[in-house]
C-alpha positions as CSV (number, residue, x, y, z in Angstrom):
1,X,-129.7,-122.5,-22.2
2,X,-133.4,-122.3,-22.5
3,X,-134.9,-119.6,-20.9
4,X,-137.3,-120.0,-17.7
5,X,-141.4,-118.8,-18.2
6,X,-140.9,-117.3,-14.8
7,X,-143.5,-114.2,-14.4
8,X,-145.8,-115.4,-16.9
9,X,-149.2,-115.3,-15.6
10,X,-151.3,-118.0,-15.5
11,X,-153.5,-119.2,-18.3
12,X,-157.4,-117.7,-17.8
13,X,-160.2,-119.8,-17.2
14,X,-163.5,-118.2,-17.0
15,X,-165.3,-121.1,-15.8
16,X,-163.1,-121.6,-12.7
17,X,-163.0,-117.6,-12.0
18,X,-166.5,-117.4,-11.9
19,X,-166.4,-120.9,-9.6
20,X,-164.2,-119.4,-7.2
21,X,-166.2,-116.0,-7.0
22,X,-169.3,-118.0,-6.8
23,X,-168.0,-119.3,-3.7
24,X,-166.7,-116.2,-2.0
25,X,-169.6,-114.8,-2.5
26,X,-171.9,-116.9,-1.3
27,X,-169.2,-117.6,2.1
28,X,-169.1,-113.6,2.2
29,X,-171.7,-112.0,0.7
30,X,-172.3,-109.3,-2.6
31,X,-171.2,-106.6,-0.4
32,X,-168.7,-108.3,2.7
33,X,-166.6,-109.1,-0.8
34,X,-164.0,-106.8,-1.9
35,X,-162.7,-106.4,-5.2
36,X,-159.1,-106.8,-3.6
37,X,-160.3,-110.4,-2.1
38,X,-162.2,-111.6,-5.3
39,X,-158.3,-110.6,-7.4
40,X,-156.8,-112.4,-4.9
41,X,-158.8,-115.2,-5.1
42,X,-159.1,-115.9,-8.7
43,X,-155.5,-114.9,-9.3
44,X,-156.2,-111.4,-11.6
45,X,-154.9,-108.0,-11.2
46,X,-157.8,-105.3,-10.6
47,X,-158.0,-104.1,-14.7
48,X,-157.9,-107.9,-16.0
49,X,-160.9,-108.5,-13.8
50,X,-162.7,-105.5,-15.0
51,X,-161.3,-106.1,-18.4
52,X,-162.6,-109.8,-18.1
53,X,-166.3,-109.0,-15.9
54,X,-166.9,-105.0,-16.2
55,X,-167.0,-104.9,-12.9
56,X,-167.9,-106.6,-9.3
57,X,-171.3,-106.4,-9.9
58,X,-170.8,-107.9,-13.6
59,X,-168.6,-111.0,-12.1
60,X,-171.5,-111.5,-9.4
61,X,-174.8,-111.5,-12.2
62,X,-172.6,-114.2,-14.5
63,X,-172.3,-115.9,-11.3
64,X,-175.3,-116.3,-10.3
65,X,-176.9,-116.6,-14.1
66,X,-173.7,-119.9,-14.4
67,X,-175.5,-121.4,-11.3
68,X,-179.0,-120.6,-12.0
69,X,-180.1,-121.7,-15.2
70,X,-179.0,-125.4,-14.0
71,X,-182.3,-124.9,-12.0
72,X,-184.3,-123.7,-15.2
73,X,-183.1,-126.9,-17.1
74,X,-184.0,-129.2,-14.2
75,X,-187.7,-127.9,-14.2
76,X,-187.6,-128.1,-18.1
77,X,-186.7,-131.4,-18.4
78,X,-188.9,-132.8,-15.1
79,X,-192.5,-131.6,-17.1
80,X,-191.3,-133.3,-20.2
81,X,-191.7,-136.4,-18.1
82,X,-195.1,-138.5,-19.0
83,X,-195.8,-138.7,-15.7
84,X,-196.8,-136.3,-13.1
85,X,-196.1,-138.1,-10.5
86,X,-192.4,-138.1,-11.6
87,X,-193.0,-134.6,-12.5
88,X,-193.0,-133.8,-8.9
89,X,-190.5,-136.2,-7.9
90,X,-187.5,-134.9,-10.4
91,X,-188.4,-131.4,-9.5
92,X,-187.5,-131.9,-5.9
93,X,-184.7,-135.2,-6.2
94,X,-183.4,-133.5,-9.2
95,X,-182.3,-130.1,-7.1
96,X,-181.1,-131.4,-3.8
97,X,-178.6,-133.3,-6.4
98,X,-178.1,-130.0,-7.9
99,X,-178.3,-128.0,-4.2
100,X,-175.6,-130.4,-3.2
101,X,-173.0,-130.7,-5.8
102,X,-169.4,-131.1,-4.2
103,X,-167.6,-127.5,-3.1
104,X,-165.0,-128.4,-5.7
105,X,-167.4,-127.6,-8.6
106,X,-170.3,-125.9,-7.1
107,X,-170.5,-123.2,-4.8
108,X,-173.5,-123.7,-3.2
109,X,-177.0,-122.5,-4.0
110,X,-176.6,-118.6,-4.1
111,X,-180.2,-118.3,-5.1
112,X,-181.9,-119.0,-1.6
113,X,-179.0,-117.0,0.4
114,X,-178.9,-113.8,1.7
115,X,-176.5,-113.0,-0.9
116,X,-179.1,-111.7,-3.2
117,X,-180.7,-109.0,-1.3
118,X,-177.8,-107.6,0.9
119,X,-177.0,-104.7,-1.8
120,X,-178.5,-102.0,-4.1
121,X,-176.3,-103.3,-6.6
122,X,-177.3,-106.6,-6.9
123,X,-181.1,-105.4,-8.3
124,X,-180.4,-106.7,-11.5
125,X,-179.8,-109.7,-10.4
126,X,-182.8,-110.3,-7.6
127,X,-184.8,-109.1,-10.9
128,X,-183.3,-111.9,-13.1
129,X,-183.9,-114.6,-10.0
130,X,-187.6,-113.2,-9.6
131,X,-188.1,-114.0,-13.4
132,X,-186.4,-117.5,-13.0
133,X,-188.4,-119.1,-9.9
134,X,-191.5,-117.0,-11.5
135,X,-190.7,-119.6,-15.2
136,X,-190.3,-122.1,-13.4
137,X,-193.6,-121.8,-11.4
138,X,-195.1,-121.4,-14.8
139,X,-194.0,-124.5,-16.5
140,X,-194.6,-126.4,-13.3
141,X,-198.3,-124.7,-13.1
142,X,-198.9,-125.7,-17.1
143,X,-198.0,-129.5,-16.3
144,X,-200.6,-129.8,-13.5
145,X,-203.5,-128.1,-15.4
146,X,-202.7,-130.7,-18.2
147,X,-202.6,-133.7,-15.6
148,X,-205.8,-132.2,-14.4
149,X,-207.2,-132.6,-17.9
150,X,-206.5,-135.6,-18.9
151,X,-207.2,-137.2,-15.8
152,X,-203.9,-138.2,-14.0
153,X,-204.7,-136.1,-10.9
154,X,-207.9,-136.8,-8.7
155,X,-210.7,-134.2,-9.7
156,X,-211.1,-130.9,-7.7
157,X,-207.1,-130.6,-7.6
158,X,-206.5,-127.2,-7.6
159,X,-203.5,-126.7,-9.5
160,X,-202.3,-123.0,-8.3
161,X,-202.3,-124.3,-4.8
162,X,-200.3,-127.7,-5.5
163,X,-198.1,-125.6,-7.6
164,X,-197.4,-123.5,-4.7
165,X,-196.7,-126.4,-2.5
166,X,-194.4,-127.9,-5.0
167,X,-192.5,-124.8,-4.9
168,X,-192.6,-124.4,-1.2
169,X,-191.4,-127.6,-0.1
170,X,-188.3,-126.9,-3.0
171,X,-187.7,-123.8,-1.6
172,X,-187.3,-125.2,2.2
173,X,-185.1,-127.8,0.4
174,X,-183.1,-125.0,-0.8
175,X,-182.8,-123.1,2.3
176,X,-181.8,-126.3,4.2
177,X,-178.9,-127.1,1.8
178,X,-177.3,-123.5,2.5
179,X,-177.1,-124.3,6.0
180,X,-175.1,-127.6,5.5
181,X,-177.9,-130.2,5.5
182,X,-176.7,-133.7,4.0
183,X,-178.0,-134.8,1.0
184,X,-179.1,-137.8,2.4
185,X,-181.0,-136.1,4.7
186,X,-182.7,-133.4,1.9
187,X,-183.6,-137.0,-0.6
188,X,-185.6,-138.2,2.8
189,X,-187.2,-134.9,3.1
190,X,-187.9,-134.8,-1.0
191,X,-189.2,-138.3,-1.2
192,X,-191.7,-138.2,1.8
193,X,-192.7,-134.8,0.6
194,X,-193.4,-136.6,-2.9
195,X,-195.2,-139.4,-1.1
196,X,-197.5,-137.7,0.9
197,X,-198.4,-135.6,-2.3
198,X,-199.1,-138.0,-4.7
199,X,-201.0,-140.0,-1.6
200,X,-203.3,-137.3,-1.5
201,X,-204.0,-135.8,-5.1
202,X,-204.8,-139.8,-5.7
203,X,-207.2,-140.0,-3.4
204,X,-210.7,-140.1,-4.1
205,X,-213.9,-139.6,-2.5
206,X,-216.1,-142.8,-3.4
């Protein structure tokens, strides 16, 4: 007779560990999540979770960086556009899409939550999202100066203040997401905030 595989433990898969931690921690918290509910969770014993992550705080930074950099690429491939008009509009469409992804693959946008600053531990990490929105402002900053330039926006735009609104009205976005805001709702908000943008930058004196 052939013999059963009973006791074997499951196969590992990073990508859904790291999902599934993702999501307690942003349901939980950094520090309202014990290592005995994230081993529980993703189905590891204590030493194969340090063996796999280092530690809690290493499983919570590859968390975070997994679900982060989506927002890097969004901004990095919206200023390629030729447009700044759709600059602005892919910024903001682009990442409610991204804010809100189905729970089955996406645990929800941990960098606007309270999870980031609700332990000493987790400096690192604010550090890394600090550098990430501060890129991002960058790149977005660069595109205006250049619309500026060569004429796309109306003259006297100053382009550190629309940058800041830009990054505003994504960060509301953001913060409206985690507390369960439809998407349909957050695309409304996006597109008039695009409208009323563009309707003004266009304008000009005669």
């Amino acid at each position: 007779m052939t013999k059963s595989n009973r006791g074997r433990p499951r196969a590992f898969d990073r990508d859904r560990a790291v999902l599934d931690a993702a999501r307690l921690f942003w349901r939980r918290g950094y520090s309202g999540t014990s290592t005995r509910a994230l081993t529980a969770a993703l189905g590891l014993s204590t030493s194969s979770l340090y063996a796999a992550f280092g530690s809690k705080a290493g499983l919570f930074e590859e968390a975070v960086r997994t679900y982060a950099e989506r927002y890097r690429e969004i901004y990095q491939q919206a200023v390629a556009e030729n447009d700044v008009r759709t600059v602005i509009e892919r910024i903001l469409t682009d990442s409610v899409h991204e804010f809100t992804q189905p729970g089955g693959t996406h645990p929800g946008c941990l960098i606007s939550s309270a999870v980031m600053t609700d332990s000493t531990s987790t400096l690192d990490t604010s550090a890394y999202i600090a550098e990430l929105h501060s890129s991002n402002e960058q790149a977005l900053l660069v595109r205006i100066e250049r619309a500026i330039q060569d004429g796309e926006l109306a003259a006297g735009t100053d382009p550190a203040v629309l940058t800041g609104l830009i990054q505003s009205v994504w960060h509301g976005l953001s913060v409206r997401s985690n507390d369960d805001a439809a998407r349909e709702g957050l695309l409304a908000t996006a597109h008039l905030a695009h409208q009323l943008i563009c309707r003004q930058l266009t304008s000009r004196t005669p």
